[in-house]
Each structure stands twice: as structure tokens, then as C-alpha cells.
SELO-785587 format. One record per residue: x, y, z of N, C-alpha, C in turn; residue number from 0; residue in one letter. Coordinates in Angstrom, 2 decimals, padded with zeros to 5 digits. Example, Ala and Ser with C-alpha at 12.3 -4.5 7.8 and 13.67 -1.06 7.14 Angstrom:
REC    n.east   n.north      n.up   ca.east   ca.north     ca.up    c.east   c.north      c.up   pamar   vexse
REC    013.19   -005.69    007.80    012.30    -004.50    007.80    013.20   -003.30    007.80       0       a
REC    012.85   -002.25    007.08    013.67    -001.06    007.14    012.90    000.03    007.87       1       s
//
This chain:
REC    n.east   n.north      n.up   ca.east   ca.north     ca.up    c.east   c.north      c.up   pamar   vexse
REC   -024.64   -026.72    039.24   -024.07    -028.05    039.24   -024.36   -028.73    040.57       0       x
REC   -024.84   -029.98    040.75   -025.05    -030.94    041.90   -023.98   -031.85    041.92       1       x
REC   -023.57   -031.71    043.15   -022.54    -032.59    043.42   -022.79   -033.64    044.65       2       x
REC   -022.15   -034.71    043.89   -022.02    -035.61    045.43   -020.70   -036.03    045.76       3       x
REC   -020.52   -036.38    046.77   -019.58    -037.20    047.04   -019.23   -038.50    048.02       4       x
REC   -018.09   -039.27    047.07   -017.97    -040.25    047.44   -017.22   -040.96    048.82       5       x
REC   -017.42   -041.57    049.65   -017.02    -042.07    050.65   -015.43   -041.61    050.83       6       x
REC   -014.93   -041.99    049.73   -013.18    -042.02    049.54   -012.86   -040.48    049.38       7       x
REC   -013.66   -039.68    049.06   -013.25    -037.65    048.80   -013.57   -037.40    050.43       8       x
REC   -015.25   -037.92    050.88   -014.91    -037.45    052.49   -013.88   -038.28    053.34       9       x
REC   -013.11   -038.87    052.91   -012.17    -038.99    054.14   -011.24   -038.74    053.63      10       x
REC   -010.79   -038.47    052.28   -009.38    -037.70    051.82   -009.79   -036.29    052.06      11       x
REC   -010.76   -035.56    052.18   -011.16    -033.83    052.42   -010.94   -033.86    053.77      12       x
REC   -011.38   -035.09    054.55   -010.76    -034.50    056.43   -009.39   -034.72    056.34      13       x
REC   -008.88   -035.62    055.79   -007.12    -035.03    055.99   -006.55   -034.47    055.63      14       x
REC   -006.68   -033.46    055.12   -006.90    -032.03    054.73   -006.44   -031.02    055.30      15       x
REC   -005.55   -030.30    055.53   -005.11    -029.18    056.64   -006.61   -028.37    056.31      16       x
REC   -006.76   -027.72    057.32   -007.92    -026.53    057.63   -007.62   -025.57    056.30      17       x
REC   -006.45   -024.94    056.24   -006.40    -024.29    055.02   -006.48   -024.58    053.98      18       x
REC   -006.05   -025.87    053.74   -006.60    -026.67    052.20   -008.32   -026.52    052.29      19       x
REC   -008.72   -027.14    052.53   -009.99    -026.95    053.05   -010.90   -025.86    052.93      20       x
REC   -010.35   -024.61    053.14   -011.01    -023.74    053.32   -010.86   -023.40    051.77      21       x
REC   -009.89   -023.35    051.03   -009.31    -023.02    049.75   -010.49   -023.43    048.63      22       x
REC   -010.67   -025.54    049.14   -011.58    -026.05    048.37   -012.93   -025.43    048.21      23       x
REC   -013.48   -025.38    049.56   -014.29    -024.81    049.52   -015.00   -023.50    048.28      24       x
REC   -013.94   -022.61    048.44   -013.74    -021.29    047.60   -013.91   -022.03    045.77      25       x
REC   -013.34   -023.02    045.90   -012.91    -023.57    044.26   -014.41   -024.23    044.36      26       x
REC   -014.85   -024.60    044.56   -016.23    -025.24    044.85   -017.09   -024.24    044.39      27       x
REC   -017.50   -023.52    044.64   -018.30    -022.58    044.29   -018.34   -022.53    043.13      28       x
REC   -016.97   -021.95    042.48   -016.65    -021.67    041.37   -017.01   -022.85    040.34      29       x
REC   -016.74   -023.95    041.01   -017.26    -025.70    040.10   -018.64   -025.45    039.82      30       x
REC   -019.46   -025.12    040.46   -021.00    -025.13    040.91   -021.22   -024.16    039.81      31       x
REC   -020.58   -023.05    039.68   -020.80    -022.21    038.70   -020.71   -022.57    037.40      32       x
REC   -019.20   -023.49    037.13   -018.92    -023.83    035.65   -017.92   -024.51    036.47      33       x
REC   -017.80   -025.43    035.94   -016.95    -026.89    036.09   -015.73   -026.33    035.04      34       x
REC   -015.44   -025.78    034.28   -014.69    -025.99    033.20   -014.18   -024.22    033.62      35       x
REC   -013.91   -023.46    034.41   -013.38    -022.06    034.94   -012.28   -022.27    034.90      36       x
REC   -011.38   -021.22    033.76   -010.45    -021.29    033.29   -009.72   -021.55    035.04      37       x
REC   -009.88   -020.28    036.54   -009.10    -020.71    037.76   -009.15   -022.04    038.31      38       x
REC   -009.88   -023.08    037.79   -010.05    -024.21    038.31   -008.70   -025.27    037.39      39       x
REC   -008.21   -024.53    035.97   -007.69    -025.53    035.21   -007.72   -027.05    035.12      40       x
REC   -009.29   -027.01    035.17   -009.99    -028.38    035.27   -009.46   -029.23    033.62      41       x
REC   -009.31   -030.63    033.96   -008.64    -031.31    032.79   -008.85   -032.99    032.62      42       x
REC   -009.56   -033.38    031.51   -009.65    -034.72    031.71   -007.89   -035.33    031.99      43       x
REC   -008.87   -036.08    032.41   -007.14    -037.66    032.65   -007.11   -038.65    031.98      44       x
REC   -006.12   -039.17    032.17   -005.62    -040.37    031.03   -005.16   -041.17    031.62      45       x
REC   -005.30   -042.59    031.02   -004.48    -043.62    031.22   -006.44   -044.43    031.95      46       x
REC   -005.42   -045.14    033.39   -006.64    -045.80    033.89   -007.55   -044.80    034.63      47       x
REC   -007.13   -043.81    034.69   -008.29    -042.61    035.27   -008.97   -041.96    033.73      48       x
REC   -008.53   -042.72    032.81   -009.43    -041.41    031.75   -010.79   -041.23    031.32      49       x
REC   -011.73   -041.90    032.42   -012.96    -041.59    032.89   -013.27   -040.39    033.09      50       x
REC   -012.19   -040.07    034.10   -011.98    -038.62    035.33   -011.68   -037.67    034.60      51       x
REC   -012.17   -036.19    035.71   -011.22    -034.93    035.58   -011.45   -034.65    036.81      52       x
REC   -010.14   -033.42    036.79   -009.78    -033.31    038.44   -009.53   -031.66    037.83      53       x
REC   -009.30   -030.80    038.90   -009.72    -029.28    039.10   -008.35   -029.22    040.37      54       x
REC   -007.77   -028.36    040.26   -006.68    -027.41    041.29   -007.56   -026.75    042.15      55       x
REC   -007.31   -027.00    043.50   -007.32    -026.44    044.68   -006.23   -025.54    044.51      56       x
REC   -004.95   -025.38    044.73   -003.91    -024.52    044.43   -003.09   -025.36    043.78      57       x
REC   -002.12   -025.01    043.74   -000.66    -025.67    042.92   -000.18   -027.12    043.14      58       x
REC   -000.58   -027.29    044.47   -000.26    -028.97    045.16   -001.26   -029.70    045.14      59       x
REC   -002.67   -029.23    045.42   -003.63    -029.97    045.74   -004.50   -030.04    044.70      60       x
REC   -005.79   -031.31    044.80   -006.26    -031.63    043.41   -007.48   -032.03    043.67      61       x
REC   -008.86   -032.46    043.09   -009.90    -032.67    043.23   -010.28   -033.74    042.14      62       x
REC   -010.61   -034.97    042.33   -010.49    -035.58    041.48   -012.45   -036.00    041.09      63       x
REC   -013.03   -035.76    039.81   -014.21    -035.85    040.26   -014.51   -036.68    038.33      64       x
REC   -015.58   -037.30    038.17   -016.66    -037.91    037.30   -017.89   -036.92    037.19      65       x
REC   -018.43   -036.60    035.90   -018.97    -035.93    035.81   -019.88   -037.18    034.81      66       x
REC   -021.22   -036.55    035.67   -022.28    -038.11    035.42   -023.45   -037.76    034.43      67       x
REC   -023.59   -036.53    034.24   -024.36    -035.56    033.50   -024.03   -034.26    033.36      68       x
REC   -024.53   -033.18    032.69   -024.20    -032.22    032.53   -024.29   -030.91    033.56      69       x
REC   -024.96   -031.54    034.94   -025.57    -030.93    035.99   -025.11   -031.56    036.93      70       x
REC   -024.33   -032.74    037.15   -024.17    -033.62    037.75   -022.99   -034.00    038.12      71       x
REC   -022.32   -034.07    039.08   -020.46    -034.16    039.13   -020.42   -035.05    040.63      72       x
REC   -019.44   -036.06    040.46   -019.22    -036.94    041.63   -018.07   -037.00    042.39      73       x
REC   -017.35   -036.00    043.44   -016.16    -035.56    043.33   -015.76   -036.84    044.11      74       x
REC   -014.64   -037.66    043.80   -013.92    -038.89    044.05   -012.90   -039.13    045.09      75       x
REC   -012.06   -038.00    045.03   -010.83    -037.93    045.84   -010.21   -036.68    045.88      76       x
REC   -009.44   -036.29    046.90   -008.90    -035.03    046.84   -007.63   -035.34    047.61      77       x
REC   -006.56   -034.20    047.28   -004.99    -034.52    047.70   -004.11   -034.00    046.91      78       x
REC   -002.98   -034.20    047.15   -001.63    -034.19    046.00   -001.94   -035.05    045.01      79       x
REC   -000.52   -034.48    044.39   -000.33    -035.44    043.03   -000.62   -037.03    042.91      80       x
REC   -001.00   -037.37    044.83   -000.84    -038.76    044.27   -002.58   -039.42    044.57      81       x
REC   -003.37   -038.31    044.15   -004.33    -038.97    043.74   -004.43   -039.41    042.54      82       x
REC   -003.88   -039.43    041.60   -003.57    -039.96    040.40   -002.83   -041.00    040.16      83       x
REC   -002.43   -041.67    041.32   -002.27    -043.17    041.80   -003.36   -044.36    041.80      84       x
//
């Protein structure tokens, strides 16, 4: 999987504690591998995001990404629950 990202994920990923961070990283891989890994509990969204799906970093944190092709993923934003704001 090729990923890019957007202006708004790199500056929500630097505010980021170091350990979030390091976590993503780890979940990243696993995206690259299969986007859809049952540990990622990756899930489309609804409403005005139901473009999107977003993937768990751990229990609090979230990855919010567009998937542009089948090889292809645009990760958007990352954070708490209130990237879904």
C-alpha cells in the first residue's frame, strides 16, 4: 500500500506525544500490509466523513485516511475522537 499524506495528518502526527507516535508507526506497517487488519479495526464513516475510514492507533487515538485506489491510501488526520469533528 502507498501512502501519502496530507498537510493537516503532518501537523496533527507532530502533536502527537512521542509514544503515540511511535505506536502509529507500528499500526502503519500493518496498513501497508492490509488496510483492512482485523488489529487496525479499520471502519468506514458516516455522516459528512462517509468518504473516509479511519484505523485505531490504540483505544484513544485514530487515523483518519481516504483510500484513492486499491494500492493507494491518503492518511488525513490523526488524534482522538475528535477527529471526527
Amino acid at each position: 500500500m502507498e501512502i501519502e499524506y496530507s498537510s493537516n495528518f503532518k501537523k496533527a502526527y507532530r502533536r502527537l506525544t512521542l509514544r503515540i507516535q511511535k505506536k502509529a508507526e507500528q499500526k502503519e506497517i500493518l496498513f501497508r500490509r492490509n488496510c483492512f487488519s482485523p488489529q487496525l479495526k479499520t471502519h468506514k464513516l458516516h455522516g459528512r466523513l462517509k468518504e473516509f475510514y479511519s484505523f485505531s492507533i490504540d483505544e484513544k487515538y485514530r487515523i483518519v485516511f481516504k483510500l484513492v485506489t486499491a494500492h493507494k491510501a491518503v492518511f488525513l488526520d490523526a488524534g482522538d475522537h475528535n477527529v471526527y469533528r
